[in-house]
C-alpha positions as CSV (number, residue, x, y, z in Angstrom):
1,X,13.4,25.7,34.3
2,X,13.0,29.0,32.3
3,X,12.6,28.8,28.6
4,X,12.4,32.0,26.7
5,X,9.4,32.4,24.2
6,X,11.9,33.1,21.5
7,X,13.1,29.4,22.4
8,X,10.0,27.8,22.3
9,X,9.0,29.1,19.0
10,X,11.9,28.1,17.4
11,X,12.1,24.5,18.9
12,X,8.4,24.2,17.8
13,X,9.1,25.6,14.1
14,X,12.0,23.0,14.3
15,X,8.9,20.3,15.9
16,X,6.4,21.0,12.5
17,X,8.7,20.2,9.8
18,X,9.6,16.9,10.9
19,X,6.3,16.5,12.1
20,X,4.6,17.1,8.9
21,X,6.0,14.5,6.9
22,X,6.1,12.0,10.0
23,X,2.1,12.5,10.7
24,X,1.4,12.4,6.1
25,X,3.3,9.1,6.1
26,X,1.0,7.5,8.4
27,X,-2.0,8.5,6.9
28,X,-0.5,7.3,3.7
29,X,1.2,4.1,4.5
30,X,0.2,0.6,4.9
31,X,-1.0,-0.7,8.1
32,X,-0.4,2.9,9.5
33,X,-3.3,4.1,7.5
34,X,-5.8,1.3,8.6
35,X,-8.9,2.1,10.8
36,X,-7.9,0.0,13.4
37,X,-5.4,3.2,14.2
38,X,-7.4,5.4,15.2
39,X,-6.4,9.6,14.5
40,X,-5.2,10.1,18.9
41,X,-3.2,6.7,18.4
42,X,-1.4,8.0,14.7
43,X,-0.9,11.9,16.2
44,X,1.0,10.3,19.8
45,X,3.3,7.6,17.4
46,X,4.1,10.6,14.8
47,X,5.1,12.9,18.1
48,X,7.4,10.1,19.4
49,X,9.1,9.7,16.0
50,X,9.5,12.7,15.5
51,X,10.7,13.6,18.7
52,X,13.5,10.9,18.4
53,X,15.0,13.1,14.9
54,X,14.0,16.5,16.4
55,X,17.4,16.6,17.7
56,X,19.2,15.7,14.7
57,X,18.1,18.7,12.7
58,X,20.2,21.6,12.8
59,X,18.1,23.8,10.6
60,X,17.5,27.5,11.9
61,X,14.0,28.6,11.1
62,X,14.3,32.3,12.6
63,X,14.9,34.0,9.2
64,X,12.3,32.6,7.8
65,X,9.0,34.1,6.5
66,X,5.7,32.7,7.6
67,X,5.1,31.9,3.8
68,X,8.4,30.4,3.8
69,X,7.5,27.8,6.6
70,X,4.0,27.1,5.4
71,X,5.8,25.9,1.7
72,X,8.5,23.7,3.7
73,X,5.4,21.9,5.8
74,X,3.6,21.4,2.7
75,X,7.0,20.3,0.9
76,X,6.9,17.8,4.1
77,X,3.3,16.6,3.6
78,X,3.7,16.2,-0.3
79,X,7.0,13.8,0.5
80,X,5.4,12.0,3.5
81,X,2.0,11.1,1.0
82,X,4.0,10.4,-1.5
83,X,6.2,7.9,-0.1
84,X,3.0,6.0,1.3
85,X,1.1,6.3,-1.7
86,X,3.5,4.8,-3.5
87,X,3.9,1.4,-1.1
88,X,-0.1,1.2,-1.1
89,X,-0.2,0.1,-5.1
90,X,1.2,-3.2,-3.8
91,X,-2.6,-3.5,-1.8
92,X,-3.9,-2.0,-4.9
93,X,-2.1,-5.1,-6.8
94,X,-3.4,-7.1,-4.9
95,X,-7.1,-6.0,-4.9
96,X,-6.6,-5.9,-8.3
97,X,-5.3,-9.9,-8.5
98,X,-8.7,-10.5,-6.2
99,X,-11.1,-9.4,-7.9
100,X,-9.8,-10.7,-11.5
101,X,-9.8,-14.3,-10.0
102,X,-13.5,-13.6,-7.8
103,X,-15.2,-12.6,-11.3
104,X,-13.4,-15.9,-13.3
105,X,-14.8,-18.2,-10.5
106,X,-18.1,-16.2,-10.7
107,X,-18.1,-14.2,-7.3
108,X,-18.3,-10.8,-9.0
109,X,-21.9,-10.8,-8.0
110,X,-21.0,-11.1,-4.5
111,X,-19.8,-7.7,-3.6
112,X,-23.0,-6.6,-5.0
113,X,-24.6,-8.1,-1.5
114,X,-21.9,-7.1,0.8
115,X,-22.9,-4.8,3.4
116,X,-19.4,-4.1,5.3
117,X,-17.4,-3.9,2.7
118,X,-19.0,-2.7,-0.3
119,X,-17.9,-3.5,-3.6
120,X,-15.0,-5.2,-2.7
121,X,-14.9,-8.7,-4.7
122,X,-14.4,-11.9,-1.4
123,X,-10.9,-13.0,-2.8
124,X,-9.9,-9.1,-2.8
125,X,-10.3,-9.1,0.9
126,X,-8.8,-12.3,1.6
127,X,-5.7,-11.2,-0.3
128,X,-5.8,-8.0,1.0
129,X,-5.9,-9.7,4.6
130,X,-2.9,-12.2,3.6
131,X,-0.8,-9.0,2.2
132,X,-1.1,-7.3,5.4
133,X,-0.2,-10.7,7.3
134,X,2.8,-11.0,4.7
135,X,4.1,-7.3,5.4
136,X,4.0,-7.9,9.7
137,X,6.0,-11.1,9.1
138,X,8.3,-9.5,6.9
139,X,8.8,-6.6,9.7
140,X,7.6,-3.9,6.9
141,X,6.3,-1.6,9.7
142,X,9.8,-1.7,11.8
143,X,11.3,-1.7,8.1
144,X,9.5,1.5,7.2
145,X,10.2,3.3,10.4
146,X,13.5,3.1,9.7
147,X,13.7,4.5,6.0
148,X,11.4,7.4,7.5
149,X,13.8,8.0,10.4
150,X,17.1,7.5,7.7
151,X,15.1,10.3,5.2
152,X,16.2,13.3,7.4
153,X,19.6,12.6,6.7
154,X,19.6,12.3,3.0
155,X,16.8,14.7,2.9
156,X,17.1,17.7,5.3
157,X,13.7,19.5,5.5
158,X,15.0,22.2,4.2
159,X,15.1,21.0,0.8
160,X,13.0,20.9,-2.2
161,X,12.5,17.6,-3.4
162,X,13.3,16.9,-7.1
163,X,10.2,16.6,-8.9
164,X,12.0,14.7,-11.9
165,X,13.0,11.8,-9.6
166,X,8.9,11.6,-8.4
167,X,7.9,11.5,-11.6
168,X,10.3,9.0,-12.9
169,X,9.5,6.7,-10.1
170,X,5.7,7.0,-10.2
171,X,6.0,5.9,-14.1
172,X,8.2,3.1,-13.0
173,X,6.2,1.9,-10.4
174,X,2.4,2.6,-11.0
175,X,2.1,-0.3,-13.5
176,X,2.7,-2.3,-10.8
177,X,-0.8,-2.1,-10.1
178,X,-2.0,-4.1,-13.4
179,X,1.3,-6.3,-13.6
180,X,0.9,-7.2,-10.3
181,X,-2.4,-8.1,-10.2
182,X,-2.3,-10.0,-13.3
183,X,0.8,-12.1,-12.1
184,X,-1.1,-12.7,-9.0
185,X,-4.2,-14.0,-11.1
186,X,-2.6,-15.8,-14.3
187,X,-1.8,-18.9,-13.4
188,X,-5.8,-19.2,-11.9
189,X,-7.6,-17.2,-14.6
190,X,-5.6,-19.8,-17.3
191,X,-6.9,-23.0,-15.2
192,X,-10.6,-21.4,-14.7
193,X,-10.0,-20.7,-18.7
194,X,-9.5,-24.8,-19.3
195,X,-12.4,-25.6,-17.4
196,X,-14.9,-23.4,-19.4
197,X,-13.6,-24.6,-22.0
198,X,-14.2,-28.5,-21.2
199,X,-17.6,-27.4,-20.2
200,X,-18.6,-25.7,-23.3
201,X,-17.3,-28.7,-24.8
202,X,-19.5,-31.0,-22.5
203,X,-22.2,-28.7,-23.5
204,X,-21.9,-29.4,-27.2
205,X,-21.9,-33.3,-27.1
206,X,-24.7,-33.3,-24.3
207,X,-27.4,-30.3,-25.6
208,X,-29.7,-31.5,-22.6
209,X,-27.1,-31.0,-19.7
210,X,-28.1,-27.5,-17.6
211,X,-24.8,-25.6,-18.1
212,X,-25.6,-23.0,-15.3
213,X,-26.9,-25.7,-12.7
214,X,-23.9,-27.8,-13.5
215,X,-21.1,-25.4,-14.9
216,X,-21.6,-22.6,-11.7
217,X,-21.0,-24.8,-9.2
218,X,-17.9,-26.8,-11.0
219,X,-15.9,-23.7,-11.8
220,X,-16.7,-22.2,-8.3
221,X,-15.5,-25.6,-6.3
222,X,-12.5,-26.0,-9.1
223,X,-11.4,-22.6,-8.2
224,X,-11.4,-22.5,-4.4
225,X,-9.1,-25.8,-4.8
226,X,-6.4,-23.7,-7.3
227,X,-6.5,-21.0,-5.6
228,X,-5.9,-23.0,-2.5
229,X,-3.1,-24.6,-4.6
230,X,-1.7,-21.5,-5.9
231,X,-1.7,-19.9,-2.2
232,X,2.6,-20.7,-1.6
233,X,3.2,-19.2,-5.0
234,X,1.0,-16.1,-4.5
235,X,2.3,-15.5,-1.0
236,X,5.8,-15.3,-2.3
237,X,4.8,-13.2,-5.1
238,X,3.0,-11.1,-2.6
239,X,6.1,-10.6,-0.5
240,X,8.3,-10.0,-3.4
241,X,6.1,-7.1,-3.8
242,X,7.0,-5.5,-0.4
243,X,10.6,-6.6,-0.9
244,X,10.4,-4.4,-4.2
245,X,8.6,-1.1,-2.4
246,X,11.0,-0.9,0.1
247,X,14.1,-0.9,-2.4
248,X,12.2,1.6,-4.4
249,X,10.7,3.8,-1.1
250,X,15.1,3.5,-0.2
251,X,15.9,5.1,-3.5
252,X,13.5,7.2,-3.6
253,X,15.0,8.8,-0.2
254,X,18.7,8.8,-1.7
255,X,19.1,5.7,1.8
């Protein structure tokens, strides 16, 4: 087969738009974005994606200016970051929850000493860990796929996208990341709360009695047990979370 070079360049101008906001979501999104993937793996699933809506788009990019195209691609990029950016407070909730609950059961001191993950708090990663488990069992990946694939239809990229609706949504949303991780926490930080209390009122009645050799050690084992305790609430908290960023990533793309 023949293709003319006037052909090419305009099914390739049609390939980068598309493309653009494909590749920035997966940089940006969750589970996409995670080491494990590395850059050949995330630049070969973007292609195939966005081969499957290349077809779809009927735009006709051979009046345009190269200044014109370079503005739609970084149009595409801003939306595509974005839209991941936005789903990635849940983790940052999440985090957030962790290390509120690590430093009431007294493990801030143990990201001090972690060589892998830096500053990091323990129950930040384990929650972080159980997120990502929550989001694959609640098919978020094959759920976000499908918003990204829907988004050409609603948005065309050849259309500005309204920065009043981003900023509305990023005001709405962003607290999520303190509100979340403080309903995560409550219910432990309260309980961990009682316990110091008792102590300090052990503490009182019994001068003599070590408080750090006997209170460290109480508070640490009393936590693990709550937050073993409180694991089926935070779970469904956690996935009420994704349940949440989808409806919101859905509005946000007019789907």
């Amino acid at each position: 087969m023949n293709f003319l070079v006037s052909e090419v360049v305009t099914y390739l101008s049609l390939f980068v738009l598309p493309f653009a906001r494909v590749s920035a979501f997966m940089l940006a999104a969750p589970i996409f974005s995670l080491q494990a993937f590395n850059v050949r793996f995330r630049v070969l699933f973007s292609a195939i994606l966005t081969f499957a809506v290349v077809e779809s788009i009927t735009f006709d990019t051979q009046g345009l200016a190269f200044v014109e195209l370079m503005t739609l691609v970084i149009m595409q990029i801003f939306v595509g970051v974005f839209a991941g950016f936005l789903l990635q407070i849940v983790n940052g909730a999440v985090a957030v929850g962790g290390q509120a609950i690590s430093n009431s059961m007294g493990l801030g001191m143990a990201s001090l000493v972690d060589p892998s993950l830096g500053n990091v708090p323990v129950i930040s990663q384990f929650l972080i860990i159980l997120s990502t488990f929550i989001f694959i069992a609640v098919d978020g990946h094959l759920i976000l796929i499908q918003l990204l694939l829907q988004s050409f239809q609603t948005i065309p990229v050849d259309e500005t996208f309204s920065l009043d609706l981003i900023y509305r949504v990023f005001i709405e949303w962003s607290p999520l990341l303190f509100l979340g991780g403080l309903v995560v926490a409550l219910p432990i930080l309260i309980s961990v709360l009682l316990i110091n209390a008792g102590l300090g009122m052990i503490t009182r009645s019994a001068p003599s009695l070590n408080i750090i050799s006997v209170g460290f050690p109480a508070i640490l084992v009393a936590g693990t047990v709550l937050l073993m305790l409180a694991i089926p609430g935070i779970i469904q908290r956690i996935g009420i979370f994704w349940q949440d960023g989808f409806a919101l990533l859905a509005t946000l793309w007019g789907l």
